[in-house]
ZAKOLNU-605184 format. One record per residue: x negated, y, z negated of N, C-alpha, C, CB in turn; residue number from 1. Coordinates in Angstrom, 3 decimals. Glycine has a CB too. Layout:
[[X Y Z] [X Y Z] [X Y Z] [X Y Z] NUM] ...
END
This chain:
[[-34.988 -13.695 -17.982] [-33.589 -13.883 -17.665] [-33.108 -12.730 -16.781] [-32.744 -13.980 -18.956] 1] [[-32.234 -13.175 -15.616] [-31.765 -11.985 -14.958] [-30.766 -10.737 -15.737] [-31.021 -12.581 -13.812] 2] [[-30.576 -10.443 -14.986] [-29.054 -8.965 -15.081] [-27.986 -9.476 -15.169] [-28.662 -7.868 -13.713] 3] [[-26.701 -9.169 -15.678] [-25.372 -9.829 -15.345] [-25.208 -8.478 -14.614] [-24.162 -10.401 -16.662] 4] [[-24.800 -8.755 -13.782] [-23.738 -7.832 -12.811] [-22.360 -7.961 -12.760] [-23.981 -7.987 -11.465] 5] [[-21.828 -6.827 -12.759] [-20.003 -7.165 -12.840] [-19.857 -5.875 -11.791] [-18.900 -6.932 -14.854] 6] [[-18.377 -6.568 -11.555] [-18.215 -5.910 -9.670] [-16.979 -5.838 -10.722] [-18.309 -7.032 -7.564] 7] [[-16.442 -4.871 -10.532] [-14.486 -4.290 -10.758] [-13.910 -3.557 -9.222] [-14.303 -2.529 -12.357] 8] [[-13.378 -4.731 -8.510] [-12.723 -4.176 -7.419] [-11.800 -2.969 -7.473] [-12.067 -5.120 -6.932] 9] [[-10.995 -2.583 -9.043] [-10.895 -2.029 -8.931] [-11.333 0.020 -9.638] [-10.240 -2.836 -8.745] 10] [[-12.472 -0.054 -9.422] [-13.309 0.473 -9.819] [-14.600 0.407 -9.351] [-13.215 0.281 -10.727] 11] [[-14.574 0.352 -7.915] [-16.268 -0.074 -7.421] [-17.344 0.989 -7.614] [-16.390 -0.390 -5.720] 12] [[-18.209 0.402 -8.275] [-19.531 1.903 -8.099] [-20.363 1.127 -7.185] [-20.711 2.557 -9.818] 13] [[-20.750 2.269 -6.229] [-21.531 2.593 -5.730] [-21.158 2.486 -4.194] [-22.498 2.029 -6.255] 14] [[-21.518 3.290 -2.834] [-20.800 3.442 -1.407] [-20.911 1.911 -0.768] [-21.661 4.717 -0.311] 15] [[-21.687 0.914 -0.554] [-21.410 -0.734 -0.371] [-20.450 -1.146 -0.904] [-22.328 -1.636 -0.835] 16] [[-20.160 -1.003 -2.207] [-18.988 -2.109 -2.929] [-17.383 -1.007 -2.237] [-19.207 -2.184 -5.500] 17] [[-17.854 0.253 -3.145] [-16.963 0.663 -2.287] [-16.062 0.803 -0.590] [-17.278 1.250 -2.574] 18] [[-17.176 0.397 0.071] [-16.801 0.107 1.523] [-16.356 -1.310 1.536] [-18.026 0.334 2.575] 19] [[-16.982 -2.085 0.893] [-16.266 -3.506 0.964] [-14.891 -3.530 0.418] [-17.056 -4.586 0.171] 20] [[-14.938 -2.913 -0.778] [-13.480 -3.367 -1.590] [-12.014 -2.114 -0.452] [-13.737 -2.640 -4.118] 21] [[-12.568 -1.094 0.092] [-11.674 -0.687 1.147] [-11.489 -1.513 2.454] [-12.084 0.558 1.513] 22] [[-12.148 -2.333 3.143] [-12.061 -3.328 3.579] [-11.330 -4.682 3.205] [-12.966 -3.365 3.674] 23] [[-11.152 -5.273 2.165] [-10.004 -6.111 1.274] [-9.397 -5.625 1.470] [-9.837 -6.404 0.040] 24] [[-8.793 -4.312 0.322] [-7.661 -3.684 0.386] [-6.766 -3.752 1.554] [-7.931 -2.553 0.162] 25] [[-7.599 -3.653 2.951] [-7.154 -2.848 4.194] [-6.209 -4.476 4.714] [-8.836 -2.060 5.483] 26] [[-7.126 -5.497 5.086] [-6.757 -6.572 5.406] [-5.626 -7.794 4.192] [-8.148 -6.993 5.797] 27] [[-6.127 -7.429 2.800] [-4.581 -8.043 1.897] [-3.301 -7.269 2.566] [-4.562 -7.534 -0.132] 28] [[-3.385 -6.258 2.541] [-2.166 -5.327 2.717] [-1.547 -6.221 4.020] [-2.608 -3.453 3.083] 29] [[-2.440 -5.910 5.119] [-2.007 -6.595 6.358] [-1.470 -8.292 5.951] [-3.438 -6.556 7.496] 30] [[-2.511 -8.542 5.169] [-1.985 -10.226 4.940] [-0.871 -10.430 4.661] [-2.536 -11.009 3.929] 31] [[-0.110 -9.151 3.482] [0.725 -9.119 2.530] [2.194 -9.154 3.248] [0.411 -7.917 1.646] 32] [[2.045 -8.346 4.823] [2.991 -7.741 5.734] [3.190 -8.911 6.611] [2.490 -6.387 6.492] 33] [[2.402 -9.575 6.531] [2.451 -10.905 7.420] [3.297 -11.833 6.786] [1.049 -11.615 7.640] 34] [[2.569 -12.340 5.972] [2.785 -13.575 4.863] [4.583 -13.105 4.289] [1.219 -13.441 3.190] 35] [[4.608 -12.036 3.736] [6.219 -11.619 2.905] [7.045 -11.078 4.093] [6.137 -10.159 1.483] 36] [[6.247 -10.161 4.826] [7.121 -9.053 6.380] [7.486 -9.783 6.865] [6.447 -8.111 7.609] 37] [[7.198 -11.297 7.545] [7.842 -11.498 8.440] [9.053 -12.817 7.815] [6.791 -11.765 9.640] 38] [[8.961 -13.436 6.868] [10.238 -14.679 6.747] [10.983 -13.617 6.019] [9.958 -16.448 5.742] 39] [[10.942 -12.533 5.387] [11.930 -11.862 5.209] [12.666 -10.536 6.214] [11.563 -11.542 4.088] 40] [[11.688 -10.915 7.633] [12.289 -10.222 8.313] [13.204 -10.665 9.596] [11.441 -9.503 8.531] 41] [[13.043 -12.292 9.172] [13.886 -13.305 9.779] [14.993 -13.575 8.831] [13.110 -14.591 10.116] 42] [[15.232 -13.703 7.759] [15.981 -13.534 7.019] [17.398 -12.704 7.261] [15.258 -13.171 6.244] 43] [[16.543 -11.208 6.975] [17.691 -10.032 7.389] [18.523 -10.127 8.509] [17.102 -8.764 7.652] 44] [[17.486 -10.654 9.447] [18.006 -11.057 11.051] [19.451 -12.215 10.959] [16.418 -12.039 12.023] 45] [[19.717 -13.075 9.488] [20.347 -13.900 10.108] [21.615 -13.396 9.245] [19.786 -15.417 10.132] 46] [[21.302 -12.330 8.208] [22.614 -12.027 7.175] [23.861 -11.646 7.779] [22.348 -10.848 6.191] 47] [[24.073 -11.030 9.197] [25.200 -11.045 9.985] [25.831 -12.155 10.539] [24.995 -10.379 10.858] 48] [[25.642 -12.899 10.340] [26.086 -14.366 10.462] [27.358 -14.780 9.958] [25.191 -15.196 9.823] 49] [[28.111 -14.342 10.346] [30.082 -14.455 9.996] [30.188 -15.956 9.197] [31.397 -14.604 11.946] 50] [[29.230 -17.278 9.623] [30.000 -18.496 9.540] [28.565 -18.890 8.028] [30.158 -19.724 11.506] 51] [[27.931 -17.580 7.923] [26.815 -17.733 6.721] [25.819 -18.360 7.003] [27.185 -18.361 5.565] 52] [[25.552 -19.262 8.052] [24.245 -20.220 8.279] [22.724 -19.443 8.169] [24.367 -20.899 9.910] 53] [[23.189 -18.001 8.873] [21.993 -17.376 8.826] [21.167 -17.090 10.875] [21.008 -18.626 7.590] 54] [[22.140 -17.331 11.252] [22.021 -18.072 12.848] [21.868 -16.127 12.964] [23.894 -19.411 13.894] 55] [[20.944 -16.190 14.498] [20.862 -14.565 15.235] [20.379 -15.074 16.179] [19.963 -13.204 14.662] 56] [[19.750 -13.918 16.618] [19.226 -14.540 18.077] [17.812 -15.087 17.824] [19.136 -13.318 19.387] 57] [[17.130 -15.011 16.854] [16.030 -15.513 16.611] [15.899 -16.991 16.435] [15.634 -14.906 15.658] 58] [[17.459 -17.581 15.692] [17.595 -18.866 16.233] [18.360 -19.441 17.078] [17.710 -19.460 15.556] 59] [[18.635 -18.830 18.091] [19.204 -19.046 19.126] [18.241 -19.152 20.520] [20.159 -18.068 19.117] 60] [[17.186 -18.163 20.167] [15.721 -18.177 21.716] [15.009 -19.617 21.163] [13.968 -16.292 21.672] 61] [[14.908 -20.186 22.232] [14.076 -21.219 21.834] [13.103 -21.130 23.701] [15.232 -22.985 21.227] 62] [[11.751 -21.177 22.507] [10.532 -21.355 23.170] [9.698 -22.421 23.264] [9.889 -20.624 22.823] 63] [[8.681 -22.687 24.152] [7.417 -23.596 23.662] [8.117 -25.181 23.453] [6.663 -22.902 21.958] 64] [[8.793 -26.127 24.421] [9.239 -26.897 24.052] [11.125 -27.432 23.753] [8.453 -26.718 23.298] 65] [[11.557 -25.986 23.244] [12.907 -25.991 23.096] [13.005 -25.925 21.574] [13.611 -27.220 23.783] 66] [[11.428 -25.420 21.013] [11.193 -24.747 19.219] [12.460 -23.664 19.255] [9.228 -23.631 18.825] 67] [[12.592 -23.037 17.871] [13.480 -21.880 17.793] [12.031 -21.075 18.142] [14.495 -21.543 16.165] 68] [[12.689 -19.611 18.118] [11.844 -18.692 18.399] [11.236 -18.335 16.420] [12.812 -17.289 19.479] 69] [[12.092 -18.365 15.355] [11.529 -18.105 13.876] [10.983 -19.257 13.608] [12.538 -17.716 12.721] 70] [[11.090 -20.562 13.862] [10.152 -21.221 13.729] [8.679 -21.275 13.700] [10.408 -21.665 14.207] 71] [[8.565 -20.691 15.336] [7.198 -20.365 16.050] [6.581 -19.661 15.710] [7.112 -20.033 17.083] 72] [[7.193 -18.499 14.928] [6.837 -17.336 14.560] [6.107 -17.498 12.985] [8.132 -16.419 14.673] 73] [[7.201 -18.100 12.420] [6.471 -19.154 11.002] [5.338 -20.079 10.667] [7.229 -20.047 10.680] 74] [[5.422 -20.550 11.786] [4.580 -22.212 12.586] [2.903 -21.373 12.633] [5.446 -22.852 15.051] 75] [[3.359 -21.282 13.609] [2.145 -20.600 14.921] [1.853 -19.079 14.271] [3.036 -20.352 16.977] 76] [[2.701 -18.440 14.503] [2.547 -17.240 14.628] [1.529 -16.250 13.401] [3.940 -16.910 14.741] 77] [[2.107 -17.034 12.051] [1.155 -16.802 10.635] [0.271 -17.550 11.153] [1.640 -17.282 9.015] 78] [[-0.321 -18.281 11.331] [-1.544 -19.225 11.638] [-2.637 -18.609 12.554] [-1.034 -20.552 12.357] 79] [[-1.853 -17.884 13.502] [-2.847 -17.043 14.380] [-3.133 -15.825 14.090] [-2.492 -16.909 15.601] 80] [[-1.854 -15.431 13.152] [-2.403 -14.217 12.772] [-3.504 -14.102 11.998] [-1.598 -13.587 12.232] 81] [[-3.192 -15.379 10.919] [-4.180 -15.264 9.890] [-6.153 -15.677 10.370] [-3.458 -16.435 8.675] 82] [[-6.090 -15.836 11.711] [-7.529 -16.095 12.184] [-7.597 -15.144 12.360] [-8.022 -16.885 13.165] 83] [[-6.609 -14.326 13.094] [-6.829 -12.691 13.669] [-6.719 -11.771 12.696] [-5.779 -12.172 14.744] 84] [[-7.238 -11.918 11.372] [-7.142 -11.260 10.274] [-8.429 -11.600 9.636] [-5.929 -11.562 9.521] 85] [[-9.179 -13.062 10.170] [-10.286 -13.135 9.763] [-10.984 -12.427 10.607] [-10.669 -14.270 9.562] 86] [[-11.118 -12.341 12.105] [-11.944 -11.712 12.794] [-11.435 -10.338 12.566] [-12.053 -12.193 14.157] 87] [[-11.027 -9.550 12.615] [-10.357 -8.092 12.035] [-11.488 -8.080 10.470] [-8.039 -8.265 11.586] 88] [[-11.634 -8.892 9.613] [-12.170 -8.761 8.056] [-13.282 -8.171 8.887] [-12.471 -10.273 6.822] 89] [[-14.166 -9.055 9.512] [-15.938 -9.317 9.736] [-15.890 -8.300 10.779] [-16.678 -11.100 10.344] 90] [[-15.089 -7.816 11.623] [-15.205 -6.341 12.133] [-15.518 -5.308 11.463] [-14.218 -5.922 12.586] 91] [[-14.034 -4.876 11.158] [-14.503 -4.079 9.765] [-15.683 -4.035 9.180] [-13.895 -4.449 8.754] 92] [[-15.898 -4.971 8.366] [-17.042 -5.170 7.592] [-18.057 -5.080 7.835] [-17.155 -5.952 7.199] 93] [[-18.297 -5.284 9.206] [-19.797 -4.925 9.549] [-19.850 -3.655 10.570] [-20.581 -6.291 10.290] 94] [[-18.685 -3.296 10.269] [-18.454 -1.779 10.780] [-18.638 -0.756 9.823] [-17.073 -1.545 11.287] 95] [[-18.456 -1.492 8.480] [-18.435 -0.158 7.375] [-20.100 -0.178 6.542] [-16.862 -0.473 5.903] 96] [[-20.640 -1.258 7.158] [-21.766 -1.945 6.477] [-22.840 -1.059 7.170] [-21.900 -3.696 6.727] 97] [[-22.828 -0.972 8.725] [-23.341 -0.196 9.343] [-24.085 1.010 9.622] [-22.921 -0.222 9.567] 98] [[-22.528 1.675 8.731] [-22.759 2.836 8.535] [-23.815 3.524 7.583] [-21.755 3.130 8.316] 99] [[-23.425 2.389 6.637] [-24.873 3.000 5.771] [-26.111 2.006 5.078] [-24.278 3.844 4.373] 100] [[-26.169 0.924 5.687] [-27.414 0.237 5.637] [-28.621 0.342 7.141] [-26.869 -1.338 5.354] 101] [[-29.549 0.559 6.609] [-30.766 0.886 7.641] [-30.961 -0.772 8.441] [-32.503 1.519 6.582] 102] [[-31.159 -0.654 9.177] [-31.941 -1.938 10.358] [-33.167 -2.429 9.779] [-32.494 -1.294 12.035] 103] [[-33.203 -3.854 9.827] [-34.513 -4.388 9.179] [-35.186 -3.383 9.970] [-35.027 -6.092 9.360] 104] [[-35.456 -3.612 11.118] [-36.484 -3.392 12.261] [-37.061 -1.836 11.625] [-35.638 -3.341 14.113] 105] [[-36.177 -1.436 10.943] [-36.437 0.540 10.758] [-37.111 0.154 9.439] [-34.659 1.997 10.531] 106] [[-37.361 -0.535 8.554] [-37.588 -0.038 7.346] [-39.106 -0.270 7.514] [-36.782 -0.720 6.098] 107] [[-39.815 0.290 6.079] [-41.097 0.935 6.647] [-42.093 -0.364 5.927] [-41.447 2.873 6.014] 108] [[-42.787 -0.686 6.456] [-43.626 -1.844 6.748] [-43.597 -3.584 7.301] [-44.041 -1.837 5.745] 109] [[-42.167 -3.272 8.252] [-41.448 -3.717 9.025] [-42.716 -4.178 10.394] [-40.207 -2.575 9.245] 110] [[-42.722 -3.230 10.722] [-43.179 -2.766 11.884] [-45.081 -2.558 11.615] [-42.198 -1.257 12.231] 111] [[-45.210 -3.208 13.404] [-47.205 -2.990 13.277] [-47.809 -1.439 13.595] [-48.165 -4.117 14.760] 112] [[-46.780 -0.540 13.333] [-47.617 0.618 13.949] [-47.588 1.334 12.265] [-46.715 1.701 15.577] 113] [[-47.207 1.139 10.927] [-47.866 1.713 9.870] [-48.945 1.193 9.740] [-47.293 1.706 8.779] 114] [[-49.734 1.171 10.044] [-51.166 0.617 9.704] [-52.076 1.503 8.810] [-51.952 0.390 11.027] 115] 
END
């Protein structure tokens, strides 16, 4: 029978888990600023609104069609971010992975010249 292994993200042993789980961390946070930062930062935008609707200039620009501009930003804008948050993860990640895992090609009986 195998090993059970248990991973505690927060508590990683050993420099891999640890580089991975700083990598999460790095990109939730960003997710977190996306996903909550921005409809509540359209929000704030509309609380000066004398007649209460919530109206600013964010729904007043209209782009892409004759969309509002917080729409787009809601619509589109989370949607692209959130791909550009996947490619940002697998950067990272194989940026921090890098650093301290060896190259197949290097490890030792890899290669025809240990003979």
């Amino acid at each position: 029978m195998s090993e059970r292994v248990t991973i505690n993200l927060f508590r990683p042993v050993g420099e891999r888990l640890r580089r991975e789980v700083a990598v999460i961390r790095i990109v939730l946070l960003l997710w977190a600023l996306i996903a909550f930062g921005l409809p509540l930062f359209i929000w704030l935008c509309g609380l000066g609104d004398p007649q209460g609707f919530g109206a600013s200039w964010l729904t007043r620009t209209r782009i892409f069609g004759g969309f509002p501009l917080h729409y787009w930003l809601i619509a589109q804008g989370a949607t692209i971010a959130f791909v550009l948050l996947c490619k940002l993860y697998t950067e990272l990640l194989a940026r921090a992975l890098r650093k301290i895992e060896t190259p197949w090609y290097a490890e030792a009986g890899q290669g025809g010249d240990d003979v």
